[in-house]
NUTORGU-520037 format. One record per residue (C-alpha): residue number from 1; residue in one letter; x, y, z. Coordinates in Angstrom, 3 decimals. Layout:
<atoms>
+-----+------+----------+----------+----------+
|  nr | rest |        u |        v |        w |
+-----+------+----------+----------+----------+
| NUM |    A |        X |        Y |        Z |
...
+-----+------+----------+----------+----------+
</atoms>
This chain:
<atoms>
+-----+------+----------+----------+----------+
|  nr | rest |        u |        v |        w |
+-----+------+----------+----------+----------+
|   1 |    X |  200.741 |  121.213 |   67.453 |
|   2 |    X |  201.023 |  117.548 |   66.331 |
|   3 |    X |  201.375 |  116.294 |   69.952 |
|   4 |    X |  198.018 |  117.969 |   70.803 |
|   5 |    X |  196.415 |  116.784 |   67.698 |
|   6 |    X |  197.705 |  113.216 |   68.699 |
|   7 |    X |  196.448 |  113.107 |   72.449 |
|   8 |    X |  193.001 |  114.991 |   71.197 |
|   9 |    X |  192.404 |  111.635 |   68.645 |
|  10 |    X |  193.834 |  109.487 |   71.384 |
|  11 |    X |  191.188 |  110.978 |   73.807 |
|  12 |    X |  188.295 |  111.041 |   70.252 |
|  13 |    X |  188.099 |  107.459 |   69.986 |
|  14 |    X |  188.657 |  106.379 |   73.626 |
|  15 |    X |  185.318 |  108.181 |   73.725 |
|  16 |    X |  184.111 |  106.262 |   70.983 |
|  17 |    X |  185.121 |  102.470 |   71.870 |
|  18 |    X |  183.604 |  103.767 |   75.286 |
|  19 |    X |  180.402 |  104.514 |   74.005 |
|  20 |    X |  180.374 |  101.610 |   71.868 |
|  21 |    X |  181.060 |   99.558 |   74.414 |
|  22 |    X |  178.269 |  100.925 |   76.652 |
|  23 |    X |  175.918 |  100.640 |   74.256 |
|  24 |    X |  177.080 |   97.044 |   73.263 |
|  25 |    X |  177.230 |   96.256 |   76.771 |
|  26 |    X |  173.642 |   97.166 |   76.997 |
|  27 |    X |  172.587 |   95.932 |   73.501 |
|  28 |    X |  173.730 |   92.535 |   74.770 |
|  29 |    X |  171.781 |   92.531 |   78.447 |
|  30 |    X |  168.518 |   93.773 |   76.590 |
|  31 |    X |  169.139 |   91.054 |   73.547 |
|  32 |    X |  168.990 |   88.790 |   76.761 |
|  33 |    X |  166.002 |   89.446 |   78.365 |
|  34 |    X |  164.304 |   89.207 |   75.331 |
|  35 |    X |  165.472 |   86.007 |   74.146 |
|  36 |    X |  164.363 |   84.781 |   77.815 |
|  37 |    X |  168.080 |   83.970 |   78.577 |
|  38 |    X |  167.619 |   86.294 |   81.803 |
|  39 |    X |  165.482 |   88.910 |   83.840 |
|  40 |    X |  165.907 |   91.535 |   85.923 |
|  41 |    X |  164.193 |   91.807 |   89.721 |
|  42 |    X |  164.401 |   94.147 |   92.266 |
|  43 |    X |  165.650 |   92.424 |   95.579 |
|  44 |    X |  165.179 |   93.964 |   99.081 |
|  45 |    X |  168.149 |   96.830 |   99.035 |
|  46 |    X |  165.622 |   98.876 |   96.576 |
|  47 |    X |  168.736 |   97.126 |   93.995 |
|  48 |    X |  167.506 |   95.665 |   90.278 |
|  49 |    X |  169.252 |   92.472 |   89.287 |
|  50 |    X |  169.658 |   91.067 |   86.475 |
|  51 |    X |  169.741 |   87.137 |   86.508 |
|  52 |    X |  169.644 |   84.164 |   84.863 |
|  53 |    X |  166.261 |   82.697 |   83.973 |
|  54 |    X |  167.315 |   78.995 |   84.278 |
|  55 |    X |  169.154 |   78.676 |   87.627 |
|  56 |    X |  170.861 |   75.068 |   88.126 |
|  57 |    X |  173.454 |   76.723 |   91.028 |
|  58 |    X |  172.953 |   78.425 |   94.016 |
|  59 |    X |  174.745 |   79.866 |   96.480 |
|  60 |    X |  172.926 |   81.693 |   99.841 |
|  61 |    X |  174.916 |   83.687 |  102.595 |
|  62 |    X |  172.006 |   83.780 |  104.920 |
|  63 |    X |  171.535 |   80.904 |  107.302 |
|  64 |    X |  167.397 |   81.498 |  107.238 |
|  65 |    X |  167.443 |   81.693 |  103.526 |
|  66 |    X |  168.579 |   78.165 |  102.841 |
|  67 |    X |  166.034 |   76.206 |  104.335 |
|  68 |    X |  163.597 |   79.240 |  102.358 |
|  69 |    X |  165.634 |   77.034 |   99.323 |
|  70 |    X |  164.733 |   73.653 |  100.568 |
|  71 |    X |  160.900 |   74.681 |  101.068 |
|  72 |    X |  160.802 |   75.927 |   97.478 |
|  73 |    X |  162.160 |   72.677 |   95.684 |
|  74 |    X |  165.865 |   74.267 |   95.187 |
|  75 |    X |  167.570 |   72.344 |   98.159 |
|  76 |    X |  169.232 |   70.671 |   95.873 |
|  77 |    X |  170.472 |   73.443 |   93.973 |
|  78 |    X |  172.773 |   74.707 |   97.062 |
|  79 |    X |  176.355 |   74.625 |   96.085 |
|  80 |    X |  178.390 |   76.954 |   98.582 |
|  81 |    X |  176.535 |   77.881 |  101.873 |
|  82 |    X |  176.984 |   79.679 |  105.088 |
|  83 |    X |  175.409 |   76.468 |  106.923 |
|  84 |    X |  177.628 |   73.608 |  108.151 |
|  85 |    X |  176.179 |   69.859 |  108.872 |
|  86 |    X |  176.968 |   70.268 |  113.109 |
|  87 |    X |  175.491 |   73.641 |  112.925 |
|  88 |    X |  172.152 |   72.790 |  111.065 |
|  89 |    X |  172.099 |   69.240 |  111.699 |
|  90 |    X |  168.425 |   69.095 |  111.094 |
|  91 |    X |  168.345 |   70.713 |  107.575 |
|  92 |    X |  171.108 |   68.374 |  105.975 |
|  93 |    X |  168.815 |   65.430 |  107.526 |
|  94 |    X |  165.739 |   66.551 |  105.568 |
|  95 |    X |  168.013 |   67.499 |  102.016 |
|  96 |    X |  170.884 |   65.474 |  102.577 |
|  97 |    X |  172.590 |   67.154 |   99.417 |
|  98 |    X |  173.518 |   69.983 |  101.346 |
|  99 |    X |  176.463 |   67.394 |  102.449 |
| 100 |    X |  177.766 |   68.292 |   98.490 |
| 101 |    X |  177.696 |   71.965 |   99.543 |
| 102 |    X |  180.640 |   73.681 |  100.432 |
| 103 |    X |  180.671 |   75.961 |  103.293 |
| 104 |    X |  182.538 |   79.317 |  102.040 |
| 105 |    X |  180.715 |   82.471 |  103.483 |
| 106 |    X |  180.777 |   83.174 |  107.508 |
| 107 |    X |  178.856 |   85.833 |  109.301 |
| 108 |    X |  181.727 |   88.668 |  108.410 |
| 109 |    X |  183.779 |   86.861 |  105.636 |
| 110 |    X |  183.957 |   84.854 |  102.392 |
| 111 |    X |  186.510 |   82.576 |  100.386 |
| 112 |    X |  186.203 |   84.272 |   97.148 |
| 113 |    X |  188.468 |   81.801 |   95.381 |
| 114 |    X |  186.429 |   78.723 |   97.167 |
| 115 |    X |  182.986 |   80.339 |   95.571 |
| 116 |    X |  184.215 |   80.778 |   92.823 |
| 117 |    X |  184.891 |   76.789 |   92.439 |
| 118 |    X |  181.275 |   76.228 |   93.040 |
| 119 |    X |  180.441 |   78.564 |   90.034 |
| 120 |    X |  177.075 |   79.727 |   90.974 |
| 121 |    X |  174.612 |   81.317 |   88.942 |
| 122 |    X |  173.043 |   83.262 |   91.962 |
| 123 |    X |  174.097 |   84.198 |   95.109 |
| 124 |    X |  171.603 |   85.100 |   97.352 |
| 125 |    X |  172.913 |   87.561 |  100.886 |
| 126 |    X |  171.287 |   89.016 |  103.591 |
| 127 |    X |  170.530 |   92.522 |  103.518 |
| 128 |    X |  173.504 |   94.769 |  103.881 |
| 129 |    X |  176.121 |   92.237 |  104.069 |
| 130 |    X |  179.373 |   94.088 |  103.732 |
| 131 |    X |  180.448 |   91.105 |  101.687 |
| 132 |    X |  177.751 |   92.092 |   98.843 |
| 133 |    X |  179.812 |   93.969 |   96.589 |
| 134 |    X |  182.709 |   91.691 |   96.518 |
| 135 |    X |  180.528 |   88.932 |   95.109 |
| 136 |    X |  179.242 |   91.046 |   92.999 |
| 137 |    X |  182.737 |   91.949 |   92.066 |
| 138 |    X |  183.455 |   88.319 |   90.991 |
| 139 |    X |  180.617 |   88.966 |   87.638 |
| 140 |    X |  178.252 |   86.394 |   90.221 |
| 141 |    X |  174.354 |   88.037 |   90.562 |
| 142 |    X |  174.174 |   88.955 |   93.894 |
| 143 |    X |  170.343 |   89.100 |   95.370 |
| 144 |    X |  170.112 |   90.686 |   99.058 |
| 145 |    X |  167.010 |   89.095 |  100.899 |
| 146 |    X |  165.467 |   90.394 |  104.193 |
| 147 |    X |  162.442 |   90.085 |  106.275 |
| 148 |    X |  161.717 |   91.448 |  109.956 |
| 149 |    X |  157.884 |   90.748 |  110.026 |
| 150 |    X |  155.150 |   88.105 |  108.798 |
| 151 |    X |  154.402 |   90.087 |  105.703 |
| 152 |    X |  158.003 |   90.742 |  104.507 |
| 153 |    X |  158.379 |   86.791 |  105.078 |
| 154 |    X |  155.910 |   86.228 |  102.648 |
| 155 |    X |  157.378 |   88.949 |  100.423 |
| 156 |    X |  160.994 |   86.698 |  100.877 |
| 157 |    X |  159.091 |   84.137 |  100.044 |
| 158 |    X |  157.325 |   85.048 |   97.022 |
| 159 |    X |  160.479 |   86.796 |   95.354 |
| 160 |    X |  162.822 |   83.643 |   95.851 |
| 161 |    X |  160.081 |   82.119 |   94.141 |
| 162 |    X |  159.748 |   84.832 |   91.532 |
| 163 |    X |  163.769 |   84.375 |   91.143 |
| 164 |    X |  163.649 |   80.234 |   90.887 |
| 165 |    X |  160.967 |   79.620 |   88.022 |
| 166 |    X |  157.085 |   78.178 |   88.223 |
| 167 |    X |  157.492 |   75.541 |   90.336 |
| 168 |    X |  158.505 |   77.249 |   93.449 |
| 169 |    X |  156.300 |   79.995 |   92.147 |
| 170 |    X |  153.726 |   77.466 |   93.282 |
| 171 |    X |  155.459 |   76.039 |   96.208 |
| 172 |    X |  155.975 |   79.978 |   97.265 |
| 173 |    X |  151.833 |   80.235 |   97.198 |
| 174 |    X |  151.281 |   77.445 |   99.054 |
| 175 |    X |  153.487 |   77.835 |  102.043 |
| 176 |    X |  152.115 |   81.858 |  102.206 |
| 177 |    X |  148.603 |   80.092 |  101.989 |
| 178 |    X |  149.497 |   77.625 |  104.880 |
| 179 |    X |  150.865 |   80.071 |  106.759 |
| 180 |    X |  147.799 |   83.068 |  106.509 |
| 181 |    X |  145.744 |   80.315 |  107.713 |
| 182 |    X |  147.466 |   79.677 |  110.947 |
| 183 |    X |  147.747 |   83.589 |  111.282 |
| 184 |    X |  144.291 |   83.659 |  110.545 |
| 185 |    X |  142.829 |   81.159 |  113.071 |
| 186 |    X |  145.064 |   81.777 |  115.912 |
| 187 |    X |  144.765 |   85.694 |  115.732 |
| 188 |    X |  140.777 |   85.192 |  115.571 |
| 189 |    X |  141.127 |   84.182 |  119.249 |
| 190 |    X |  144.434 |   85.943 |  120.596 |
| 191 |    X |  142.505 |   89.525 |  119.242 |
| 192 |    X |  140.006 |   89.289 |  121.217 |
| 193 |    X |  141.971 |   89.083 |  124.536 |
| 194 |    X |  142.424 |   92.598 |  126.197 |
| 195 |    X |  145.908 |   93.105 |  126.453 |
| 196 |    X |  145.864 |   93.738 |  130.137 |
| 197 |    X |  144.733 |   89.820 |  130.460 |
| 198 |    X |  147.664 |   88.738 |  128.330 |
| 199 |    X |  150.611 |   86.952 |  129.880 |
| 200 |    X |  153.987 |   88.972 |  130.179 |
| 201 |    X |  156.461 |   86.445 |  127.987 |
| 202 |    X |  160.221 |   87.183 |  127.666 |
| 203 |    X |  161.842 |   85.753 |  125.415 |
| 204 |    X |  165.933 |   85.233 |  126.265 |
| 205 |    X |  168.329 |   84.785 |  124.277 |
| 206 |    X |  171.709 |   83.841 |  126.203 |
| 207 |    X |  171.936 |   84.309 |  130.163 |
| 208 |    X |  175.205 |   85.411 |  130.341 |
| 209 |    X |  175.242 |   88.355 |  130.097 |
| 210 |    X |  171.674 |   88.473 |  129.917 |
| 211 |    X |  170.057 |   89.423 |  126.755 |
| 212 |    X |  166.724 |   89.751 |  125.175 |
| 213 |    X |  164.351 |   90.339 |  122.002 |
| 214 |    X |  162.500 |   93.490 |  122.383 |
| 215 |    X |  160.456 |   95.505 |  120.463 |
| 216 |    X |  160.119 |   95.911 |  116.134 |
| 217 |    X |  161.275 |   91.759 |  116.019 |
| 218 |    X |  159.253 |   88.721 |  114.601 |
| 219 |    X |  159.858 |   87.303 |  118.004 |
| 220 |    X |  158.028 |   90.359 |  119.136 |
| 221 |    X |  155.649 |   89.347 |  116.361 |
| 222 |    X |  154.903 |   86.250 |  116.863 |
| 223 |    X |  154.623 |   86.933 |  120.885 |
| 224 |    X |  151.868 |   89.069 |  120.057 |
| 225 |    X |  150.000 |   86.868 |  117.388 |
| 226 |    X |  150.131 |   83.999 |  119.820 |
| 227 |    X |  148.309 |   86.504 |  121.989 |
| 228 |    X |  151.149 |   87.317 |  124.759 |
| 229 |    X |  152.412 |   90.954 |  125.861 |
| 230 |    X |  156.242 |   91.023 |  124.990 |
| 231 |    X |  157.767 |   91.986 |  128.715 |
| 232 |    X |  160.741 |   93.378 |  127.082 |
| 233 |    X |  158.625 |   96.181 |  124.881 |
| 234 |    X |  160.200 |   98.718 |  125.791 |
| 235 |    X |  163.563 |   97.725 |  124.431 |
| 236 |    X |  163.787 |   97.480 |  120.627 |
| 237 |    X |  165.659 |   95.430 |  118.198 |
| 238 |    X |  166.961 |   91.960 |  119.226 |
| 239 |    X |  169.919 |   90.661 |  121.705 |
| 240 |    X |  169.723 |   93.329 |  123.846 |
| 241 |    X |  171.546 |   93.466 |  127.331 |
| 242 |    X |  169.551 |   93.886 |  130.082 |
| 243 |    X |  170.052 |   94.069 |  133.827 |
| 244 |    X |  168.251 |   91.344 |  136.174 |
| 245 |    X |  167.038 |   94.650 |  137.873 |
| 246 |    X |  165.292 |   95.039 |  134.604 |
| 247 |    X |  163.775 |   91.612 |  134.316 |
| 248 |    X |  162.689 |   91.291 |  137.955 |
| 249 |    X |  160.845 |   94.616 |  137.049 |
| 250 |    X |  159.232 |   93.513 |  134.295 |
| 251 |    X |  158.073 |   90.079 |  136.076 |
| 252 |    X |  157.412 |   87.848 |  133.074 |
| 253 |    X |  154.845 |   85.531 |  133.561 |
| 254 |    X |  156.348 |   83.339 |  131.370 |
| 255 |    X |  160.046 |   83.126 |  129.986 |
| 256 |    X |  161.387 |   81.462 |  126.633 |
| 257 |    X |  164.842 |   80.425 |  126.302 |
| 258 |    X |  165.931 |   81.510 |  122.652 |
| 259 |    X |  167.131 |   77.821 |  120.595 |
| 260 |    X |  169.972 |   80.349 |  118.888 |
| 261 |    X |  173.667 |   79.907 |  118.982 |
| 262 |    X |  174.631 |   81.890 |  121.905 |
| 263 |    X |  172.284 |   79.767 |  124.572 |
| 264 |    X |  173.618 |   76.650 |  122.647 |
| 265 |    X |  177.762 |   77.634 |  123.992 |
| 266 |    X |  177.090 |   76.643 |  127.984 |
| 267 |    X |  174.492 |   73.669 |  126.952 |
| 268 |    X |  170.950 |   75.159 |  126.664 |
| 269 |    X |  169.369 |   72.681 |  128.538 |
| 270 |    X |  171.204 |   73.102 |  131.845 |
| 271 |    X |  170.379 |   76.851 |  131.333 |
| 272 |    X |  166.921 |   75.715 |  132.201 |
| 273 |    X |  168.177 |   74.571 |  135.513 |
| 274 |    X |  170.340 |   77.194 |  136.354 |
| 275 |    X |  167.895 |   79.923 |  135.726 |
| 276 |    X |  165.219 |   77.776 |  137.916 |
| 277 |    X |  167.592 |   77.449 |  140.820 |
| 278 |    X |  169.211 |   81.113 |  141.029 |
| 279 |    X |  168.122 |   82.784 |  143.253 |
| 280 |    X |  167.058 |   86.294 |  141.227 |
| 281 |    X |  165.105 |   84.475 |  138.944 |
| 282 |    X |  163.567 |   82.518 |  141.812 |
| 283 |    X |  161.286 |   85.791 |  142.381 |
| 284 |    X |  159.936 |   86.113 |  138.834 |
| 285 |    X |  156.334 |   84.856 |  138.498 |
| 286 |    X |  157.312 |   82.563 |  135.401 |
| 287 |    X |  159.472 |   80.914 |  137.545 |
| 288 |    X |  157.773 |   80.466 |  140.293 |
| 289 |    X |  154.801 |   79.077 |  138.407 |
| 290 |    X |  157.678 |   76.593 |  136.188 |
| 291 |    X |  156.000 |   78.434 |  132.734 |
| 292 |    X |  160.496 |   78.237 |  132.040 |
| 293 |    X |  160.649 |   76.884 |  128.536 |
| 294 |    X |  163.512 |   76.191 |  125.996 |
| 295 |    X |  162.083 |   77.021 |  122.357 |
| 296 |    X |  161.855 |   74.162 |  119.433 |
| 297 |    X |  164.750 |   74.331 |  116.780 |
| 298 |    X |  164.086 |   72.124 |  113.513 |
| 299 |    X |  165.351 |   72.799 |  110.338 |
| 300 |    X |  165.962 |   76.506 |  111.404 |
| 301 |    X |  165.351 |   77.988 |  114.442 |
| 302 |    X |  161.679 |   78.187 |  114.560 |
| 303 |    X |  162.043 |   81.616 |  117.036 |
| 304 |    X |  164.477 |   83.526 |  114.931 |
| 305 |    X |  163.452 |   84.718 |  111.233 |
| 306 |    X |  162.745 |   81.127 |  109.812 |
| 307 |    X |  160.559 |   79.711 |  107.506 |
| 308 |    X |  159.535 |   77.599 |  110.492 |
| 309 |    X |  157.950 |   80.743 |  111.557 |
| 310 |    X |  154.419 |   79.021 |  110.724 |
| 311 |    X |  155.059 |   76.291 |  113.077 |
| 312 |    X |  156.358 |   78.379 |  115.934 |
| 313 |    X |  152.790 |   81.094 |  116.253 |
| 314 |    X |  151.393 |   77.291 |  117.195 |
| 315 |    X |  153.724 |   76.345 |  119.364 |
| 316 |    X |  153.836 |   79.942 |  121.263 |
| 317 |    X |  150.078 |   79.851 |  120.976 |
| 318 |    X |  149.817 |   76.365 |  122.891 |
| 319 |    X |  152.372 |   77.906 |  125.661 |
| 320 |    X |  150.782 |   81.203 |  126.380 |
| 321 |    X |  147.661 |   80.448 |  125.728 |
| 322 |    X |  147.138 |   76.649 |  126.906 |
| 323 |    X |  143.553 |   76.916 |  127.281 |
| 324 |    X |  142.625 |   78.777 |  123.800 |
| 325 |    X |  144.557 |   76.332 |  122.017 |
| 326 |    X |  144.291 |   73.424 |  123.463 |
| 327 |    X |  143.479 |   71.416 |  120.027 |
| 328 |    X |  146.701 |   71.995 |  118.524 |
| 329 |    X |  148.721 |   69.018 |  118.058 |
| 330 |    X |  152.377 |   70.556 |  117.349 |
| 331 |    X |  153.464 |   66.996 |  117.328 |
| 332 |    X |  151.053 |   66.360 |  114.301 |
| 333 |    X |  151.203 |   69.872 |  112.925 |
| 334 |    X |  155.330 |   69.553 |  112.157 |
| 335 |    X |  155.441 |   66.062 |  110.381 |
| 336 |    X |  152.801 |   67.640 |  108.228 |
| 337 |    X |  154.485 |   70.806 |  107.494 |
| 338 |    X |  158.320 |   68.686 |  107.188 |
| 339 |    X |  156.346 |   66.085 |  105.053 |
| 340 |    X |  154.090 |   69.089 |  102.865 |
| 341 |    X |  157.072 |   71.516 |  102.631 |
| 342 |    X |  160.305 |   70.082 |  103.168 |
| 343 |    X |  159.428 |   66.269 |  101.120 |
| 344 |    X |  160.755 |   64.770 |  104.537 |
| 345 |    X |  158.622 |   61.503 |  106.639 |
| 346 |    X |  159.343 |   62.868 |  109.860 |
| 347 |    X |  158.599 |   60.142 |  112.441 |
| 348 |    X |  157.318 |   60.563 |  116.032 |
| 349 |    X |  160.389 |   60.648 |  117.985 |
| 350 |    X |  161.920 |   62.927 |  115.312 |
| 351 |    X |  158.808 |   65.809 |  116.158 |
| 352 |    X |  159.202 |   64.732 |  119.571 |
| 353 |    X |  163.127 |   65.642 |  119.152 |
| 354 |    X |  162.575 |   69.044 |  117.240 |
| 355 |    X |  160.021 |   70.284 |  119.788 |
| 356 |    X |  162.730 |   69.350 |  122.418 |
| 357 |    X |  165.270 |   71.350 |  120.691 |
| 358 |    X |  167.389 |   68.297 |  120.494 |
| 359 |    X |  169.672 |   66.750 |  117.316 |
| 360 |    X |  168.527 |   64.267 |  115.003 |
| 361 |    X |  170.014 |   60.644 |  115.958 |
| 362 |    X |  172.841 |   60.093 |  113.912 |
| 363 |    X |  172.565 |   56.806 |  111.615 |
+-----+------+----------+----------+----------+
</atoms>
């Protein structure tokens, strides 16, 4: 009878200290918030998170999302990264304290005890990165971030900004502003273009095997706004293999070689010559009319969910649409938007170099 009065106090005030702990627990987050120490936000897995209000130390897990940092005034802030220097050579050129960051996530993976070192108050992940909870795990805020289309770009946009404080508030509403505006004036001539008169673009995104960016994509996005017809429509979602049966069915009228990784592993630019002198390809209109091009890659890849998103409905715009557009100066247009949004004097040759998908000259 003792022994079960025993275990029932044993099991009374584990109760107890349990309860008081919850409520401490939650005593102490709302004490928190309302002393301004920290604030809770919903990120895009539907998840609230509750983080600090002053944020000196970042770390990001999504390649995109960094240069997202750099545009709102937090480049500096970066202290363990997915990014590496030969990877993004661009991006550590315009915030060269990106060099102090240390590279401790990967695509699948991430050195916990390397993280850790960099003691970051944030750590901001892509959406669904099986990686997520063991951050988490650590006590670190984890924030997942995603965006498929212009408007949940801006959204990115504006939350990060939400998350970082009033200045990039402000930087947040000015890049959204500058980049509704180039929505805005190139869609007021691509909508009015019947979509039968619209040139058939494919957009390609390694050659071997052949893949491409279909349907529900911002390259599928950005194809349209820039007033093509995506030839791949009828596939959805992005790298997808296709057959050259496929392509020579679909006939682009013009083709875009993607500036991502996986054209980058056999030297993108002789991909340009190989597709021009096989003889498959040979039969495709965009081919036979040379409309082959290899797309611009600056900071981030302007094709592929990047903030250079704004930059790359003008350049597609130009391409597809040559004589529409022919008063765009992309040369002028990026040293503005590096110089505006990035705090970076881009020369000349460097536009010149970015529009050629080529590396910044090493000094």
């Amino acid at each position: 009878m003792k022994k079960n009065l025993k275990s029932m106090l044993v099991i009374i005030l584990s109760i107890v200290f349990l309860l008081v702990g919850c409520s401490s627990s939650k005593t102490s987050k709302e004490t928190s918030e309302k002393s301004g120490q920290t604030k809770t936000i919903t990120d895009s897995a539907g998840k609230k998170v509750t983080i600090p209000s002053n944020i000196q130390k970042i770390g990001d897990a999504w390649q995109a999302h960094n240069e997202v940092l750099c545009i709102l005034g937090a480049g500096d802030k970066i202290v363990s990264t997915i990014l590496t220097e030969k990877g993004r050579p661009w991006l550590y050129t315009v915030n060269p304290k990106m060099k102090n960051a240390l590279t401790v996530f990967t695509s699948d993976s991430v050195n916990t005890e390397e993280l850790v070192k960099t003691k970051p108050d944030i750590v901001f992940m892509p959406l669904n990165d099986k990686n997520a909870k063991k951050v988490s795990d650590l006590g670190i805020p984890v924030v997942q971030l995603n965006f498929t289309d212009f408007k949940s770009l801006k959204e990115c946009i504006k939350l990060t900004g939400d998350i970082l404080g009033e200045d990039s508030k402000k930087r947040a509403d000015a890049y959204i502003s500058y980049l509704d505006n180039k929505l805005n004036t190139i869609t007021s001539v691509t909508s009015k273009i019947p979509k039968e008169q619209r040139p058939k673009v494919l957009h390609v995104t390694s050659l071997s095997p052949l893949t491409v960016d279909g349907s529900n994509t911002i390259i599928d996005a950005w194809i349209d706004t820039a007033g093509g017809v995506n030839a791949a429509s009828e596939v959805k979602g992005n790298n997808k293999q296709v057959s050259m049966e496929q392509v020579l069915k679909w006939n682009p009228d013009i083709v875009i070689l993607s500036s991502n990784t996986l054209m980058k592993l056999n030297n993108g630019k002789k991909s340009i010559d190989k597709l021009l002198t096989d003889q498959s390809w040979q039969k495709v209109n965009a081919v036979k009319t040379s409309k082959v091009y290899f797309n611009p890659d600056g900071a981030f890849y302007w094709d592929r969910y990047s903030a250079e998103e704004a930059l790359q409905i003008q350049w597609a715009a130009k391409i597809i649409n040559p004589d529409k557009f022919a008063n765009i100066d992309i040369i002028k247009e990026t040293r503005n938007f590096y110089k505006t949004f990035l705090n970076y004097d881009l020369s000349e040759e460097e536009a010149n170099r970015i529009i050629n998908d080529d590396d910044p000259v090493s000094k």
